[in-house]
KEKOLBA-203920 format. One record per atom (N, C-alpha, C, O): x, y, z; residue number from 1. Coordinates in steps of 0.02 Angstrom, whole numbers, plus 32768, in hexadecimal, padded with zeros to 4 digits. Each point is the difference from the previous one (the first is absolute). Example, Ala and Ser with C-alpha at 12.3 -4.5 7.8 and 13.67 -1.06 7.14 Angstrom:
residues 2
REC      u      v      w   koldren
REC   8294   7EE4   8186         1
REC   7FD3   803B   8000         1
REC   802D   803C   8000         1
REC   8034   7FFF   8021         1
REC   7FBA   8036   7FBB         2
REC   802A   803B   8003         2
REC   7FD9   8037   8025         2
REC   8019   8037   8008         2
//
This chain:
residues 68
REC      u      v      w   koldren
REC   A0F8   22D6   A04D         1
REC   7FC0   800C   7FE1         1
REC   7FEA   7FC1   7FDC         1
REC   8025   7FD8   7FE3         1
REC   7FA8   8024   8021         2
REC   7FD2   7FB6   7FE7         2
REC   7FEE   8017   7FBE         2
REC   7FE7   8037   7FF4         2
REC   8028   7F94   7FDD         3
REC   7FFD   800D   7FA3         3
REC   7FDC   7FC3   7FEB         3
REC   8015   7FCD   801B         3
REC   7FA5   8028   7FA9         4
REC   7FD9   7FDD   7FFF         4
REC   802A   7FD9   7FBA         4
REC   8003   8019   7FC8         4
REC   8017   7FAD   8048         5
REC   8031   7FDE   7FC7         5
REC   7FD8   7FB9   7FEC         5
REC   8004   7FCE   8023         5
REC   7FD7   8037   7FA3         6
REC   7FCB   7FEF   7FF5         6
REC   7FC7   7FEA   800D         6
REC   7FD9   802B   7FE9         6
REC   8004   7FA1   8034         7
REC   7FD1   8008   804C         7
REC   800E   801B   8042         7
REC   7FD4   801E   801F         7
REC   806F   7FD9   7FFE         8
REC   8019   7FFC   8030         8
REC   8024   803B   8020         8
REC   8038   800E   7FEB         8
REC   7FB2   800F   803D         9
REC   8033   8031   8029         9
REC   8036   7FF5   801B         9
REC   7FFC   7FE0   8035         9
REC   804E   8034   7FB2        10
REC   8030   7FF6   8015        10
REC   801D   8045   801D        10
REC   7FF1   8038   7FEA        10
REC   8043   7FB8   8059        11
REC   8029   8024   801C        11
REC   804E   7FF4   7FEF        11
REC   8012   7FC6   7FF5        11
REC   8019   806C   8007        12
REC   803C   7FE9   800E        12
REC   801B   7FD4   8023        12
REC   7FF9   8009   803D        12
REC   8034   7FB0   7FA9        13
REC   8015   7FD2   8021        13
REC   7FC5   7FCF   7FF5        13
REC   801F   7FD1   7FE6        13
REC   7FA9   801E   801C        14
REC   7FD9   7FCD   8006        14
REC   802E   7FC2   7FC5        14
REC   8027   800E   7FD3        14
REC   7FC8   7FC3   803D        15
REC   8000   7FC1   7FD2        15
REC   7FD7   7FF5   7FD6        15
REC   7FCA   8017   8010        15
REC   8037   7FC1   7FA6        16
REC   7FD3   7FF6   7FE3        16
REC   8012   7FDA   7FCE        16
REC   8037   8002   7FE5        16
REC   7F92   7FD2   800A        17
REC   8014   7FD5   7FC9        17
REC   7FE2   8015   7FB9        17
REC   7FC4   800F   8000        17
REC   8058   7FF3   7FCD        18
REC   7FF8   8014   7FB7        18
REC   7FEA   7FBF   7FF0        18
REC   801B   7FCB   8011        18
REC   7F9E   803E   7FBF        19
REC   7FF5   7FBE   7FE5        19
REC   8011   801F   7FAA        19
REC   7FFA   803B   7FED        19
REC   8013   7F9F   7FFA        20
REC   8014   8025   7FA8        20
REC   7FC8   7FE2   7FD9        20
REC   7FDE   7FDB   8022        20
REC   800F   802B   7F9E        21
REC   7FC5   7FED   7FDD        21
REC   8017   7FB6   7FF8        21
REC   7FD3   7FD6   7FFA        21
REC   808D   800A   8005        22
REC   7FF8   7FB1   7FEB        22
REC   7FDB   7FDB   8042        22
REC   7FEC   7FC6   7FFD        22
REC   8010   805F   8036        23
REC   7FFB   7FE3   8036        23
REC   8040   7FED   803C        23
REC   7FFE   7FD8   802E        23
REC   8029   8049   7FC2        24
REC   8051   7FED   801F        24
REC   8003   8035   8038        24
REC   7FF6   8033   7FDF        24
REC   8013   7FE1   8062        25
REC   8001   802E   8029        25
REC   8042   800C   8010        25
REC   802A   7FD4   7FF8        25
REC   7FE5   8068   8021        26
REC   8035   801B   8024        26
REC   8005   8023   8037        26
REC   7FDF   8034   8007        26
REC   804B   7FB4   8027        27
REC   7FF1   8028   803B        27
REC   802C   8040   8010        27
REC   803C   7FF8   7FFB        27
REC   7FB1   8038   8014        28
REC   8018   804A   8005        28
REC   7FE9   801E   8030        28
REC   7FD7   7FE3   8025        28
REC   8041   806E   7FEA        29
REC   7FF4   802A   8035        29
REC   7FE7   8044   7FD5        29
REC   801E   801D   7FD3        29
REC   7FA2   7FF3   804D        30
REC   7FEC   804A   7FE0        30
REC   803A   8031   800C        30
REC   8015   7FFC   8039        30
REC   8007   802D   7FA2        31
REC   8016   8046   8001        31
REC   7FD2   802C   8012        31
REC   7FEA   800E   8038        31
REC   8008   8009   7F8F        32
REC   7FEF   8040   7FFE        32
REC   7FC8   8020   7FBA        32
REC   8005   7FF7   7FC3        32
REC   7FD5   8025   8059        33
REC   7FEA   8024   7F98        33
REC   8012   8037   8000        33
REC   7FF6   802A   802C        33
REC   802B   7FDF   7F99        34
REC   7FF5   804D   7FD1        34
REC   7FE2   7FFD   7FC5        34
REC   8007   7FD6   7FD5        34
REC   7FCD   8064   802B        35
REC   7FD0   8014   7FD6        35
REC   7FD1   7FAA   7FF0        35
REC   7FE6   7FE7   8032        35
REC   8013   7FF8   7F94        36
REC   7FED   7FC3   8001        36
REC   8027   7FCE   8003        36
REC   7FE2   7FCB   7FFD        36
REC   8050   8032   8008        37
REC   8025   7FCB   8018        37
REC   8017   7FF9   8038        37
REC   801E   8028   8024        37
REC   7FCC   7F87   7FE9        38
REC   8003   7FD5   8055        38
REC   8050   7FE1   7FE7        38
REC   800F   7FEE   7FC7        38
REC   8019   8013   8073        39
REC   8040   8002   7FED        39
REC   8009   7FC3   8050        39
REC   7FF4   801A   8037        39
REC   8025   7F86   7FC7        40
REC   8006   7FDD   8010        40
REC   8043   7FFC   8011        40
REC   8025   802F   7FEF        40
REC   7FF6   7F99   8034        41
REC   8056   7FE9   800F        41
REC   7FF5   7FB0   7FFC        41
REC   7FDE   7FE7   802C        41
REC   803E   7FEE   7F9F        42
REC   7FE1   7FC5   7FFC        42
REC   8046   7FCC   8036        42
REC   803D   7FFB   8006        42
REC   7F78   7FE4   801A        43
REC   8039   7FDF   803E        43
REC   801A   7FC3   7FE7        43
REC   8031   7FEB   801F        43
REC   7FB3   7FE8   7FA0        44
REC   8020   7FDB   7FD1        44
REC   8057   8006   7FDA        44
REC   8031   7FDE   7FF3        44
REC   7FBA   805B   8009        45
REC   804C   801F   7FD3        45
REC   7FFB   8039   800C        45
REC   7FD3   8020   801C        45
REC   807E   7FF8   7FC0        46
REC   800E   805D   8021        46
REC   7FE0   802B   7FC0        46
REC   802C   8017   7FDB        46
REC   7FA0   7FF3   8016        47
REC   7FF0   8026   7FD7        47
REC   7FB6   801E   8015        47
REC   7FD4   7FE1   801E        47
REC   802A   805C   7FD0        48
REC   7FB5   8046   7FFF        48
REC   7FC9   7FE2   7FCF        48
REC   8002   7FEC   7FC5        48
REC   7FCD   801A   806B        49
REC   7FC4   7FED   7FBA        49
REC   7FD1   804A   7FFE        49
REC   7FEB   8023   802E        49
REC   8011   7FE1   7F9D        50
REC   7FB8   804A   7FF6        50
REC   7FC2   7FEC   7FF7        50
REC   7FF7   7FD8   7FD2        50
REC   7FD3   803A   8053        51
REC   7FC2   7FF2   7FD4        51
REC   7FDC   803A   8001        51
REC   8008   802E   8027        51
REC   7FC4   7FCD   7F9D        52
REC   7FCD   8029   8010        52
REC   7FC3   7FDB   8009        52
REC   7FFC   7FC4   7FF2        52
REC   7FC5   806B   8030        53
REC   7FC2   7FCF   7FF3        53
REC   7FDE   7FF1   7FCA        53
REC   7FD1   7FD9   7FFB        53
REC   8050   8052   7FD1        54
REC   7FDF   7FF8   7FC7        54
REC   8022   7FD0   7FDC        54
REC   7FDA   7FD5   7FE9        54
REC   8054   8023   800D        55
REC   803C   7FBE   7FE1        55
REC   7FDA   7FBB   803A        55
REC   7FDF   7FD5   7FE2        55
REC   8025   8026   8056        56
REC   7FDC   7FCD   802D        56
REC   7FC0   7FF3   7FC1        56
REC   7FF8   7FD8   7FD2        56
REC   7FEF   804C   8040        57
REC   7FBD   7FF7   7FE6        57
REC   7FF4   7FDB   7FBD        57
REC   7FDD   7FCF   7FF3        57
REC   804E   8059   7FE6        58
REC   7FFF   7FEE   7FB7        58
REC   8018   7FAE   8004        58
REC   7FDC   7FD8   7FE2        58
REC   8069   800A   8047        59
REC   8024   7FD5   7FFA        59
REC   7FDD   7FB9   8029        59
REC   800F   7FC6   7FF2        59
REC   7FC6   804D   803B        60
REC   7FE0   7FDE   8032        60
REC   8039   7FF1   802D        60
REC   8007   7FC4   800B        60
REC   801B   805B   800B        61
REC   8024   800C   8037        61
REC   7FE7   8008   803D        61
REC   7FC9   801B   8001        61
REC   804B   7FD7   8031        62
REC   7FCE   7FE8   804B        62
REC   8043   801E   8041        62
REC   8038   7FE8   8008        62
REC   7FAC   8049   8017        63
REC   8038   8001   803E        63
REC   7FD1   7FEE   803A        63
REC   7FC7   8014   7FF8        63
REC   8048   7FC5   8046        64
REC   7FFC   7FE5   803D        64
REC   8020   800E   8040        64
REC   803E   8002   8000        64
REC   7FAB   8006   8029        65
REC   8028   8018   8042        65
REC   8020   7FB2   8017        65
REC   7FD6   7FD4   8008        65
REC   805F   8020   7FFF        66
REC   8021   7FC5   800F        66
REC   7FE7   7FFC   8051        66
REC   800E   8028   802D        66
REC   7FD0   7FA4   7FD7        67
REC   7FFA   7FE6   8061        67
REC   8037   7FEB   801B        67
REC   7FF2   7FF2   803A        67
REC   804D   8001   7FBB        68
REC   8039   7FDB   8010        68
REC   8028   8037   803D        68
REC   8035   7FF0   801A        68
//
């Protein structure tokens, strides 16, 4: 199922790059959402990232579909 993770429609598995408000990105794989939280697998390091769109929003947080 297709989930709208802040501009962008994501599916399970897609790629994507996190831009953070310093400007520093990370590259990861969509999971999944429950309830408001978009739940990532960061391909940088072994750790879960959470977001919501509302924390995005507030933080100026940016997600991207990775072309790679």
């Amino acid at each position: 199922m297709s989930y709208l993770v802040g501009e962008v429609v994501l599916d399970s598995g897609d790629k994507v790059i996190i831009r953070w408000s310093d400007r520093t990105e990370t590259r990861a794989v969509y999971k999944d959402t429950v309830g408001y939280s978009h739940y990532f697998d960061s391909c940088d390091e072994e750790k879960e990232i959470r977001l919501t769109n509302h924390f995005m929003r507030l933080k100026g947080i940016y997600v991207r579909k990775d072309e790679e």
